[in-house]
Each structure stands twice: as C-alpha cells, then as structure tokens.
C-alpha positions in Angstrom: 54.8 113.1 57.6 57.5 110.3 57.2 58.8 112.4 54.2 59.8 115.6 56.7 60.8 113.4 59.0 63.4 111.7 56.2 64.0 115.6 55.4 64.9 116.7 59.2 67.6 113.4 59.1 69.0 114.7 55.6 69.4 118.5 57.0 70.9 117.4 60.2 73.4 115.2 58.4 74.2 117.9 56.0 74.8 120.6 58.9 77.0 117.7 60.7 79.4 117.3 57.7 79.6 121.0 56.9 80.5 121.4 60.6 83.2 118.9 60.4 84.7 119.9 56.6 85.0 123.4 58.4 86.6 122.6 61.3 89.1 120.6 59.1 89.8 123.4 57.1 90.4 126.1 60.1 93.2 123.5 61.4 94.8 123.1 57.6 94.5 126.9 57.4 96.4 127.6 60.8 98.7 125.2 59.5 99.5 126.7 56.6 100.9 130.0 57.2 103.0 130.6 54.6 100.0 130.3 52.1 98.8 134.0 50.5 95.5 135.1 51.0 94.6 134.2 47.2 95.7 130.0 48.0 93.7 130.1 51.1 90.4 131.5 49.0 90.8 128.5 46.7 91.3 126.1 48.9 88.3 127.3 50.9 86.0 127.5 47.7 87.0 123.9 46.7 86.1 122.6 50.2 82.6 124.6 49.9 81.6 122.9 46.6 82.4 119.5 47.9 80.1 120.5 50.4 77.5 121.7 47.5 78.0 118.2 45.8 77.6 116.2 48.7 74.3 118.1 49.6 73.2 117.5 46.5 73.9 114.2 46.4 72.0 113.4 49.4 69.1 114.9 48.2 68.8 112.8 44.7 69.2 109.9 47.2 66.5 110.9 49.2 64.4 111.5 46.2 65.2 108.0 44.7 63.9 106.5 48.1 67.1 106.3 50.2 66.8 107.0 53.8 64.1 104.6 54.9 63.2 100.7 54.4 60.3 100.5 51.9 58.8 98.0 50.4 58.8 97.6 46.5 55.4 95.9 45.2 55.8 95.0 41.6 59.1 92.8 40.0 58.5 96.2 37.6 59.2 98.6 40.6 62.5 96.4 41.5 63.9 97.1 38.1 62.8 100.5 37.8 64.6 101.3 41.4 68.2 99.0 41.1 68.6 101.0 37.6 68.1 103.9 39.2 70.1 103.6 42.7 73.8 102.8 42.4 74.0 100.7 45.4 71.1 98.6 46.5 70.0 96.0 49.5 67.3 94.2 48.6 65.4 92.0 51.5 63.7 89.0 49.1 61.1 87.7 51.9 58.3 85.8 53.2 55.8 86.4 55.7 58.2 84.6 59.0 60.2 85.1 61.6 63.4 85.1 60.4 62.3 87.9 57.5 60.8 90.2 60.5 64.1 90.2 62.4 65.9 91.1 59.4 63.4 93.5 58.4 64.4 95.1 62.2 67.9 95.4 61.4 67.3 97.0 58.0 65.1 99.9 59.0 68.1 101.0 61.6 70.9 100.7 58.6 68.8 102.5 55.9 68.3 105.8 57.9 72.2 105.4 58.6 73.7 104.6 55.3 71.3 106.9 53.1 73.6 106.2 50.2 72.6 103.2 49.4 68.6 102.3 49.0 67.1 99.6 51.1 63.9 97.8 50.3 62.3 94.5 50.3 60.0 92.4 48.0 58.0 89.4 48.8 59.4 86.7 47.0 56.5 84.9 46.9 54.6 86.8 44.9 58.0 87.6 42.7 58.4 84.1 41.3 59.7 85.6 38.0 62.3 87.4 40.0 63.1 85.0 42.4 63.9 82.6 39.8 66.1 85.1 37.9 68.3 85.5 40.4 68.4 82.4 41.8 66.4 83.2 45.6 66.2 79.6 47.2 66.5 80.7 50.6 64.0 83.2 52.6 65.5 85.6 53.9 67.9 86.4 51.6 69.5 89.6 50.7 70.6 90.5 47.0 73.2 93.1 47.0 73.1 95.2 44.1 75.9 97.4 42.5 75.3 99.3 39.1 72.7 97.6 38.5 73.9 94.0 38.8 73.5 91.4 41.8 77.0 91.5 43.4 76.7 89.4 46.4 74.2 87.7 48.5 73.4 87.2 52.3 71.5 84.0 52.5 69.7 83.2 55.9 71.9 83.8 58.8 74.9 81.6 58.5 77.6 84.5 57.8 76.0 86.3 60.9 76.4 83.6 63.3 73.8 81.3 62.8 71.3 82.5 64.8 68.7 85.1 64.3 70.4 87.0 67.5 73.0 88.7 65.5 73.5 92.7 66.2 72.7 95.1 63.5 76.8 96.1 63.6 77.6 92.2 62.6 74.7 92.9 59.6 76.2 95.8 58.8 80.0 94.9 58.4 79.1 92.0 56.0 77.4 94.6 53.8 80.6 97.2 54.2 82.2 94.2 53.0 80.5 94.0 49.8 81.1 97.7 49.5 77.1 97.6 49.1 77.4 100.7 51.8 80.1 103.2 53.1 81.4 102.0 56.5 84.0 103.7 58.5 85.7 100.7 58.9 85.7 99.2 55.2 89.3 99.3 55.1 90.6 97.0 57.7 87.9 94.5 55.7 89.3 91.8 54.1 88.1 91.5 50.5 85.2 88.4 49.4 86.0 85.6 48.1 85.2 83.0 46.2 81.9 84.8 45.7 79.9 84.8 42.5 79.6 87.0 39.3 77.9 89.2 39.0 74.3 88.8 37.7 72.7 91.1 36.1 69.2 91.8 36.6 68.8 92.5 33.1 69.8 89.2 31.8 67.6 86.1 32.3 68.9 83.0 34.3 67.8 79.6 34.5 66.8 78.9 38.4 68.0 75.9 40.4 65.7 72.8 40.9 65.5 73.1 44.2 62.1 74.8 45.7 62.1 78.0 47.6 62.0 77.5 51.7 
C-alpha cells in the first residue's frame, strides 16, 4: 500500500515537470521565429529525453528506497544502501524526544526531496557504526555523498537550539551541504571549517567520550 502510494507521488511529480519543461519550450519556440522547422524538432526531442532521463531517474530512486523515511536495521543494510544512493541522510538515534521530533521533520523532507534517501538507524544497537563515524551525540545526522560522511548535524544547535525549529530551517542546512536539491541552494553560503570527509569504508578510531 505505502509502495502505490510512493508511486502516485512519483507520477504526479513526473506529470508536474513534464508540464513545466513544455510550457518552457512553447515560450522559447514563440520566441524563436527565425528557427526552421528541422531546429525546432531537435530542440523539442532534446527537451523530451531530458524528460525520459529524469523519469527514469526518479524511478531507480524510488527503487533504491527514496521517497519515504525508513528505517535501516542492520550496520550491513547502512552500507549496502549509502553505496548504493548518491546522496544520503542518515538519522543515528535513540529511543527520546529529541530523535522523535527529528524523526517528524524527516518524513516531510523525504517525500519532497526523493533524490536523496532518508533513513535512520538506532545507534544503540549500531555500536560498531557509531564508533566509526564518530556518533557522540543522539540525534545526530550523518550526511552522506558518494559514499562518504560529508557533514554532520549534531543535536539542534545549528537549528536554533531548541527542538522547535521548522522543517524549512532543517531543510536549508541540508541544501547547504548540497546533501539535497533546494531551490534556494544558490544564495547559500558555502560550509566551513567542516570536516573531511570520512568514508564509511575506512575504519576510525572513536572519541573517549560516551554516547548521550
């Protein structure tokens, strides 16, 4: 059921930017009146298989899991999906308060960003892989790029302190990672001073210091 659902969002999102690509392209063609009947076929079949490739993009996403905030149970499943999935958010968690309100903001940006996989793993029972990648602080999120842990969002201090932050605020701080595609990524001043990247593939000492 959730599945047709996640099917009836992709369709709907597809029809959505077809409808826009072709009303861009009936304003460049009524621009364009000095183009011959042979340019205006080419440009028209270029815009239709970038419509073709974008379908088809979305639905290897939705394959791979994108589209909805699931839960991963195994440290074996979080490997097998952040090699698989270019961009991922990963929610490391425990069983509180804080965790359920991000958990809340998460399911809204997963069925609105479905190019990038959310999904969340209980880091108490992922002591291997909290270690690894350094998790001290619950929540935190480990944003993933190409397979390697590009940035983190630990607890709520970029989001205001206070576990009352809107899902917008949550959702420019991951544009800025470029973990997701945000409309307004641009006008986004780039990090810094964050870390390396870490691969998930390469072991790491963890800190001393105990998990919350």
């Amino acid at each position: 059921m959730e599945n047709a659902k996640v099917q009836e969002i992709l369709e709907k999102q597809v029809l959505t930017v077809a409808k826009a690509v072709e009303d861009k392209l009936d304003d460049e063609i009524s621009a364009l009146d000095r183009l011959d009947m042979d340019d205006l076929d080419a440009l028209r079949e270029r815009r239709l298989q970038q419509m073709k490739k974008m379908a088809e993009k979305r639905s290897r996403w939705i394959s791979l899991g994108h589209g909805e905030y699931s839960e991963i149970p195994s440290e074996k499943d979080f490997f097998a999906a952040v090699k698989a999935s270019d961009r991922v958010v990963c929610h490391f968690y425990r069983d509180n308060w804080p965790c359920k309100v991000v958990d809340k903001h998460l399911s809204i940006l997963a069925k609105q960003h479905i190019e990038t996989r959310f999904m969340k793993i209980n880091a108490e029972k992922s002591p291997f892989l909290a270690e690894k990648l350094k998790i001290i602080v619950l929540p935190t999120l480990a944003l993933i790029k190409n397979a390697k842990v590009d940035d983190y969002v630990v607890g709520f201090d970029e989001l205001g302190g206070t576990d009352e932050f809107s899902t917008e605020e949550l959702e420019e701080r991951l544009a800025k990672a470029q973990v997701i595609f945000f409309e307004g990524e641009s006008s986004l001043n780039p990090r810094s001073g964050s870390q390396a990247p870490r691969s998930v593939r390469q072991s790491a000492k963890p800190d001393s210091s105990d998990s919350e």
